[in-house]
Backbone as numpy.savetxt, mean C-alpha at the origin, in Angstrom:
# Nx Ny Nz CAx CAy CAz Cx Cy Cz
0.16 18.50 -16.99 -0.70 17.33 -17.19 0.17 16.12 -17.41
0.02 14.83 -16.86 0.50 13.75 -16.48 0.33 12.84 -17.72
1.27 12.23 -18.88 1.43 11.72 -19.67 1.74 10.35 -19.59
2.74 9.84 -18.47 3.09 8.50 -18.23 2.05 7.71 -19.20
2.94 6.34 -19.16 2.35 5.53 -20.42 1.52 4.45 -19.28
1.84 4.24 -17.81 1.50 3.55 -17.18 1.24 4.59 -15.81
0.40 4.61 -15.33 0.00 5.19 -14.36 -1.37 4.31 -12.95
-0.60 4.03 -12.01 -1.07 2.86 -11.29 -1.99 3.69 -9.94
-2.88 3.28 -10.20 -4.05 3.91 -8.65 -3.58 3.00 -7.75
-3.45 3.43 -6.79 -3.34 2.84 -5.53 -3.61 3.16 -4.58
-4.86 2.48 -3.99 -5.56 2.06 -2.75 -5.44 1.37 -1.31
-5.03 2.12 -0.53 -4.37 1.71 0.42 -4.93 1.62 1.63
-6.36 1.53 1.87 -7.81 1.74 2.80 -8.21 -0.10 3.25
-7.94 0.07 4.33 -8.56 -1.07 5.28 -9.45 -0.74 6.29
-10.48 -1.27 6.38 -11.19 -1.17 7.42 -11.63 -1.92 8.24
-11.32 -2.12 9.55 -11.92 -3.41 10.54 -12.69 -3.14 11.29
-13.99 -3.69 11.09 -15.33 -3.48 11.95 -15.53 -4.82 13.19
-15.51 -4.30 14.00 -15.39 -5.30 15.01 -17.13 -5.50 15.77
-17.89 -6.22 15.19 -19.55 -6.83 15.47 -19.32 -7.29 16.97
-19.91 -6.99 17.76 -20.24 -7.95 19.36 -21.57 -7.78 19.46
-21.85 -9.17 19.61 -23.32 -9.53 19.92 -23.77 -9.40 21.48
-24.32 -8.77 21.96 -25.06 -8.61 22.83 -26.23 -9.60 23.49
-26.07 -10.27 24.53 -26.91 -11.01 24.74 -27.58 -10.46 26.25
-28.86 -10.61 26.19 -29.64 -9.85 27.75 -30.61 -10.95 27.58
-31.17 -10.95 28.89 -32.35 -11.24 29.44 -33.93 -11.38 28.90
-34.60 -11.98 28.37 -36.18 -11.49 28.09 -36.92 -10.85 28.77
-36.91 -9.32 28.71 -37.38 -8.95 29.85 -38.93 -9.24 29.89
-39.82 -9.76 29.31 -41.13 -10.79 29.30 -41.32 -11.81 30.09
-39.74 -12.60 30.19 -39.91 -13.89 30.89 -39.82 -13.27 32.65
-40.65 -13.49 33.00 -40.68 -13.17 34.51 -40.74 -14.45 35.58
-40.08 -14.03 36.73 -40.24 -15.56 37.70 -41.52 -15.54 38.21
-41.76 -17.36 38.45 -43.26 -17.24 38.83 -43.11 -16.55 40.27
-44.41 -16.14 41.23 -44.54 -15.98 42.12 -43.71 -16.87 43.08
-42.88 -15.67 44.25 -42.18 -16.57 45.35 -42.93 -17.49 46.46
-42.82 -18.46 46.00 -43.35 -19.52 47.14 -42.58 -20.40 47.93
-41.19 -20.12 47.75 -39.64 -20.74 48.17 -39.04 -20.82 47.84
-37.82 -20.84 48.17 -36.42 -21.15 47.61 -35.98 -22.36 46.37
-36.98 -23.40 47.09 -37.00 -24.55 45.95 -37.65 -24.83 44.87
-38.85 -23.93 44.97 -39.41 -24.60 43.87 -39.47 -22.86 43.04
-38.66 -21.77 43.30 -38.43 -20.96 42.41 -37.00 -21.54 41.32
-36.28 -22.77 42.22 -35.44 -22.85 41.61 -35.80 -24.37 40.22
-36.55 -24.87 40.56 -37.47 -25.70 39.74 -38.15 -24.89 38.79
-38.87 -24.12 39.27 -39.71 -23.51 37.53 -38.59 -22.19 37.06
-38.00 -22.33 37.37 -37.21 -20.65 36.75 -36.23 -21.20 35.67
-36.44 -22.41 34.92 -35.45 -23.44 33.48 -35.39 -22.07 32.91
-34.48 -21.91 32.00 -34.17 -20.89 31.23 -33.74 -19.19 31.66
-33.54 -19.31 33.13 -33.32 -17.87 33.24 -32.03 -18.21 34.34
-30.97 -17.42 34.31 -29.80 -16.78 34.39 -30.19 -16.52 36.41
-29.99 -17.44 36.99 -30.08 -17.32 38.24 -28.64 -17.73 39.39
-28.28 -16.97 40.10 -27.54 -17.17 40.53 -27.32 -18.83 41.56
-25.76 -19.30 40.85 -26.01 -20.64 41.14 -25.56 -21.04 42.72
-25.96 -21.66 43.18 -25.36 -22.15 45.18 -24.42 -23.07 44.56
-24.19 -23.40 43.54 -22.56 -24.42 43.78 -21.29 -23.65 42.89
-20.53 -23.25 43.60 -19.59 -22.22 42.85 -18.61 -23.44 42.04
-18.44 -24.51 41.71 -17.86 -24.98 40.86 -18.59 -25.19 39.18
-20.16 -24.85 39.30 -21.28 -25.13 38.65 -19.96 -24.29 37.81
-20.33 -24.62 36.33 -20.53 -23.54 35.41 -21.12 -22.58 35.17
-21.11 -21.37 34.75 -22.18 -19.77 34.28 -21.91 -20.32 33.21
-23.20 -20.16 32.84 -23.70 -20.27 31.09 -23.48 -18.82 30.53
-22.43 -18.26 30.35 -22.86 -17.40 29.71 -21.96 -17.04 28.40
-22.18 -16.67 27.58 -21.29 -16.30 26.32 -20.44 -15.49 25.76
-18.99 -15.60 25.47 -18.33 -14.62 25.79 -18.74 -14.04 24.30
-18.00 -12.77 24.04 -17.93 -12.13 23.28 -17.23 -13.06 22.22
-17.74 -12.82 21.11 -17.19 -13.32 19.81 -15.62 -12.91 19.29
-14.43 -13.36 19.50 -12.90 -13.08 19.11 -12.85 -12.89 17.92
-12.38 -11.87 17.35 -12.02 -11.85 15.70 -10.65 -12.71 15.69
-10.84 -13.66 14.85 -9.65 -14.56 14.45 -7.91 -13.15 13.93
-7.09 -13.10 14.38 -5.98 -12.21 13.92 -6.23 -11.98 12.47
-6.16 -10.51 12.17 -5.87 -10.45 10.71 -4.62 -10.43 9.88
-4.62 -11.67 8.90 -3.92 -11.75 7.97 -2.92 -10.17 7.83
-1.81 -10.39 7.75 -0.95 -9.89 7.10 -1.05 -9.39 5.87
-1.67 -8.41 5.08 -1.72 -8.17 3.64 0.05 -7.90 2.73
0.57 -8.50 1.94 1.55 -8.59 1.59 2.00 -6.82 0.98
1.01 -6.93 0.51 1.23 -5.99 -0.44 1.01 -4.25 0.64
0.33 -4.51 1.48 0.84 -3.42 2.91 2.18 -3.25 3.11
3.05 -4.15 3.15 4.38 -4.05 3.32 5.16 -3.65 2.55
4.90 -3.27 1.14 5.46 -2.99 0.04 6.14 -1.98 0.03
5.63 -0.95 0.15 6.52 -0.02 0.81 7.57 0.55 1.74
7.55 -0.48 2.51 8.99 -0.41 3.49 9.98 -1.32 3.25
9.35 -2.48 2.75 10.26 -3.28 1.96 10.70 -3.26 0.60
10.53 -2.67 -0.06 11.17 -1.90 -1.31 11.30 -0.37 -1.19
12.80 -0.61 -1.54 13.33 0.53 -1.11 13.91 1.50 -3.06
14.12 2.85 -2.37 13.58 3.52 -4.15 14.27 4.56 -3.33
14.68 4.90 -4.09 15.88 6.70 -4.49 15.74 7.31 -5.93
15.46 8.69 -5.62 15.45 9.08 -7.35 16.11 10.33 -6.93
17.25 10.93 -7.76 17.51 11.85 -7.41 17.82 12.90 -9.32
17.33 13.95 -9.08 17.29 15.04 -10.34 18.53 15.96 -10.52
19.01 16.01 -11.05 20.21 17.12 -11.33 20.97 17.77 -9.28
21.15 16.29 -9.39 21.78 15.74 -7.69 20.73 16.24 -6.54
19.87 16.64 -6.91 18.72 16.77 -5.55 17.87 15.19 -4.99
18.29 14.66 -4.20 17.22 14.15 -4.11 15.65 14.36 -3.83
14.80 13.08 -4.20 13.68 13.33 -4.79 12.58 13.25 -2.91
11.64 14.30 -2.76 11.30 13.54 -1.27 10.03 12.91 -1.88
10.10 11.39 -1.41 9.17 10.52 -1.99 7.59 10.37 -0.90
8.63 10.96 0.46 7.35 10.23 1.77 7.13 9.15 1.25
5.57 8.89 1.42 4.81 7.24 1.48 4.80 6.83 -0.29
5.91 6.05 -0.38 5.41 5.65 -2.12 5.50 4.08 -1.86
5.39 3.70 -3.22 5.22 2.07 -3.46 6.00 1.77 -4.62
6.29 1.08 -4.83 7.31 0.19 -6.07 6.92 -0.85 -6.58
6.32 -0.58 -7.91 5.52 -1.63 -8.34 6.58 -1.70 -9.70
6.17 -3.38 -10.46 7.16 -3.27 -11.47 6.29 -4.39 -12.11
6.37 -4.23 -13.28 5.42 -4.95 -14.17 6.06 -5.54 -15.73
5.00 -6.50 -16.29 5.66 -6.22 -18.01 4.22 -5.62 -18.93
4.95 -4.59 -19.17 3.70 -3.87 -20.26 4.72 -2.95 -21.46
4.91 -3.73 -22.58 5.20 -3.11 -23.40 7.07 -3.09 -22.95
7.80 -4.19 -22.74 8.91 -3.82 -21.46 8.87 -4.26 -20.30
9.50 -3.87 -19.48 9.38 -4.18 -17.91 9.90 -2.66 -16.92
8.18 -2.39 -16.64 8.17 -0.89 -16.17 8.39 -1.71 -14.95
9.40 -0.86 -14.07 10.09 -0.42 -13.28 9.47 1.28 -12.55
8.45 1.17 -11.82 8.09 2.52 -11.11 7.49 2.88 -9.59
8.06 4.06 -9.23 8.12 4.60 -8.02 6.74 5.82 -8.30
5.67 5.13 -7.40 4.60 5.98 -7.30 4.47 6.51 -6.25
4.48 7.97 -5.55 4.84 8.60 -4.27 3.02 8.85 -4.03
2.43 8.81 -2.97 1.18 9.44 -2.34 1.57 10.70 -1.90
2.04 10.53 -0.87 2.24 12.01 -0.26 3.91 12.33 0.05
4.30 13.42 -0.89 3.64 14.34 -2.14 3.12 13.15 -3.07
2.32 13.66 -3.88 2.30 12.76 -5.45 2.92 13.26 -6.03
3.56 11.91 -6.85 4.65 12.09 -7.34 4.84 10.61 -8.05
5.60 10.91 -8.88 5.66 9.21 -10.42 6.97 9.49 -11.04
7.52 8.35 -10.81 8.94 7.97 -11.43 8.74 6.92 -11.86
8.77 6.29 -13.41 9.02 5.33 -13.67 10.07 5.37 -15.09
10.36 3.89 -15.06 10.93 3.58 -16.51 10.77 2.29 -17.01
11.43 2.13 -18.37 10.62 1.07 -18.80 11.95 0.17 -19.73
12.74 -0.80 -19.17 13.11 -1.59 -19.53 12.89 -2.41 -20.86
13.56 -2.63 -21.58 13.62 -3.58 -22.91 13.08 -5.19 -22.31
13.85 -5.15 -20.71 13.80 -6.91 -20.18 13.83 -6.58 -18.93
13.09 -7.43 -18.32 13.06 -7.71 -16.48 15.00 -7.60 -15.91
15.51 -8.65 -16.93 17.07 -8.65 -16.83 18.25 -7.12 -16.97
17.28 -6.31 -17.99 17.76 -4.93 -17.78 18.60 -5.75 -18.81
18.93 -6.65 -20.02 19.53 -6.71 -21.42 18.99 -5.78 -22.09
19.26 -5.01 -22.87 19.03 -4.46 -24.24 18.72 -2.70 -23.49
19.09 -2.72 -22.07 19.16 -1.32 -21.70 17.80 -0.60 -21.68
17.51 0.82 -21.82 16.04 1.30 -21.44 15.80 1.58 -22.91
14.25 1.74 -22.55 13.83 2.31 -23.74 13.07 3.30 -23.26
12.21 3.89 -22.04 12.48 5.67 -22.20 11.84 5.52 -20.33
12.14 6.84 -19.88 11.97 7.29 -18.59 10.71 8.23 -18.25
10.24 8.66 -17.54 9.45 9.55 -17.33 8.95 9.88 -15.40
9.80 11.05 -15.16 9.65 11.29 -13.95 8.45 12.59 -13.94
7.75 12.74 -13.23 7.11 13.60 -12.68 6.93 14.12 -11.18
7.47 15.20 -10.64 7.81 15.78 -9.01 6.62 16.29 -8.54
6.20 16.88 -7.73 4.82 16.76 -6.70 4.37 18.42 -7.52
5.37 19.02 -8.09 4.89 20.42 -8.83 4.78 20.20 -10.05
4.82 18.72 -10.71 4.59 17.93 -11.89 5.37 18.61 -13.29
6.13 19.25 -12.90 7.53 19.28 -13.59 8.25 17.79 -14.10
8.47 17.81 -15.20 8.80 16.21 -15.69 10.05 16.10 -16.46
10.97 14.86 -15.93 11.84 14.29 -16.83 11.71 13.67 -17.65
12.41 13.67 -19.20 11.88 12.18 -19.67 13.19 12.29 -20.59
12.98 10.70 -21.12 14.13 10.31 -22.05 13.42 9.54 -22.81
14.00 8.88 -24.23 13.69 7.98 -24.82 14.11 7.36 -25.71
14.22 6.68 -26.67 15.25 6.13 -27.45 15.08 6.66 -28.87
15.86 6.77 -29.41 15.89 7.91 -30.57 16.06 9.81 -30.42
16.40 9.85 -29.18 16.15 11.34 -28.66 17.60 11.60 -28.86
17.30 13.24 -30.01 18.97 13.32 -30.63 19.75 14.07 -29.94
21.06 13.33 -29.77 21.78 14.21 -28.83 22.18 13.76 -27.50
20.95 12.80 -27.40 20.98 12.09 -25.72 21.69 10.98 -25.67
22.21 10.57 -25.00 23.50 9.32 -24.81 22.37 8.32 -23.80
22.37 7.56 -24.52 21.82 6.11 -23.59 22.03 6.36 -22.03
20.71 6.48 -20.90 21.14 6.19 -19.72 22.00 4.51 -19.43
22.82 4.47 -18.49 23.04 3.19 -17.85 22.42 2.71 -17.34
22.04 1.08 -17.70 21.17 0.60 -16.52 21.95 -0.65 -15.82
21.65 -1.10 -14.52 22.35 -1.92 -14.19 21.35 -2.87 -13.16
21.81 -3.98 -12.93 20.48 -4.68 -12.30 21.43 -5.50 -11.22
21.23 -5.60 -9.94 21.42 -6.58 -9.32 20.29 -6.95 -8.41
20.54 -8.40 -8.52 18.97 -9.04 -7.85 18.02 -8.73 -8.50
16.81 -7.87 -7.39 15.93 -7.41 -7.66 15.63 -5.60 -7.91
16.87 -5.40 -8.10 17.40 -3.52 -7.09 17.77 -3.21 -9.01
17.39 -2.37 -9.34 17.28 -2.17 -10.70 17.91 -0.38 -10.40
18.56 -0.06 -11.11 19.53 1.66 -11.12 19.65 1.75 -12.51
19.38 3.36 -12.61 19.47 3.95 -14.17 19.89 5.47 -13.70
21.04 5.63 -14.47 21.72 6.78 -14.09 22.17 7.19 -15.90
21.89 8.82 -15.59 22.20 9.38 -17.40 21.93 10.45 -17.09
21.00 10.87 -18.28 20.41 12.57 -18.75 19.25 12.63 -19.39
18.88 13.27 -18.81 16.94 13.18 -19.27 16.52 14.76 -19.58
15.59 15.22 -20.54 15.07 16.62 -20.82 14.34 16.78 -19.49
14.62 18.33 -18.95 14.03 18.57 -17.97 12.83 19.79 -18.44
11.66 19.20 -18.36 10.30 20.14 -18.68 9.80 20.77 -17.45
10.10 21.92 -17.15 9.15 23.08 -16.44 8.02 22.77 -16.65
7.02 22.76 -15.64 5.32 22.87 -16.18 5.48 23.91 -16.03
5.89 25.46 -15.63 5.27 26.33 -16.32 5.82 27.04 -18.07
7.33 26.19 -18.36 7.78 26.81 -19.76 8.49 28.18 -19.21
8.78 28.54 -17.66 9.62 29.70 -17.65 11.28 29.53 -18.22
11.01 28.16 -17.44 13.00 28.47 -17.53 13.64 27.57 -18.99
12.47 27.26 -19.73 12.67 26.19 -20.75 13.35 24.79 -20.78
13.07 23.84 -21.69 13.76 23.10 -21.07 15.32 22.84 -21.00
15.73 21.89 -20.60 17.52 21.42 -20.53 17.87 20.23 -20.27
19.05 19.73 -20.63 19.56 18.36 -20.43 19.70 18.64 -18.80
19.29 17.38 -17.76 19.90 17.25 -17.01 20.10 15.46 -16.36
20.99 15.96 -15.27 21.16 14.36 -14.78 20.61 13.95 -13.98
19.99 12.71 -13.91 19.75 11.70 -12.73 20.40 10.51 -12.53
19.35 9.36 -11.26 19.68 8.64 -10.57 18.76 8.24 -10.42
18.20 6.92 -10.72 17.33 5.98 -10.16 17.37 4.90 -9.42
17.13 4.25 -8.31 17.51 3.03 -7.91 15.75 2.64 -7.31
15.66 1.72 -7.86 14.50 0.88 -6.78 14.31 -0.48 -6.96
14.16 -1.20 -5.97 13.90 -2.44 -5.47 12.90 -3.35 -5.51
12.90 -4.56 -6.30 11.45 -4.52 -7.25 10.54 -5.19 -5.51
9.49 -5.45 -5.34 8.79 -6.30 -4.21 8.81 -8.05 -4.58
């Protein structure tokens, strides 16, 4: 069961319905009786008759263009922030995740995977990564979890290091079995991700 202190839904569903209006004929309006060429072309105002001057214009209406759709920023988020987590040197397989980074309590820093699901985050003292972390919490798609935190005896401060926007935390975190077979143990990771 999934503990994270921040845990982000994400909705990733667009849908484009494309409306075309249909325009026909009244089939009610009927031509009067043929009595000639000319004077069917006199009473027949309003109906769709083929014209004798081919430069004439056709009245007719095209289909309605959907204006291009906008670019959603936050669609791109994912290929443009880039994220590595790796566990006691395995790397982590993330497939389709997102990298969101926030201030709540800190400045969480986290890698939310869809497929597998899957949650890596941590949580910074400062956006700047001054005053180092104050605790971690990974969870893998078999929801087996890392975590660290400050005051945890025995554990040596992960490193954190920040350039730009690309934030890395590398140390030792308790590694929890969800099933409690193999108990837990210190082990090492690797975090890197790229804020959007």
């Amino acid at each position: 069961m999934k503990h994270t202190t921040m845990k982000t839904l994400i909705a990733a569903v667009s849908t484009a319905a494309l409306l075309t209006a249909c325009s026909s004929t009244d089939p009610e309006e009927t031509a009067p009786p043929e009595t000639g060429q000319d004077e069917q072309t006199q009473e027949g105002v309003g109906q769709e008759t083929p014209s004798q001057d081919a430069d004439a214009p056709v009245e007719t209406e095209p289909p309605a263009e959907e204006p291009p759709a906008e670019e959603d920023p936050s669609a791109s988020d994912p290929a443009v922030s880039e994220a590595l987590v790796t566990v006691d040197g395995e790397p982590m397989d993330l497939g389709e995740y997102v990298v969101e980074c926030v201030h709540s309590s800190g400045f969480v820093v986290g890698v939310y995977a869809t497929s597998p699901s899957a949650e890596y985050a941590v949580v910074l003292h400062s956006e700047t990564g001054e005053g180092g972390l104050q605790a971690l919490a990974f969870y893998d798609p078999e929801d087996n979890s890392l975590q660290w935190s400050e005051g945890m005896d025995g554990m040596a401060a992960p490193e954190v290091s920040v350039d730009g926007q690309t934030y890395t935390v590398s140390g030792e975190g308790i590694f929890f079995p969800v099933d409690g077979s193999e108990g837990t143990r210190n082990t090492p990771f690797e975090f890197q991700a790229t804020c959007p």
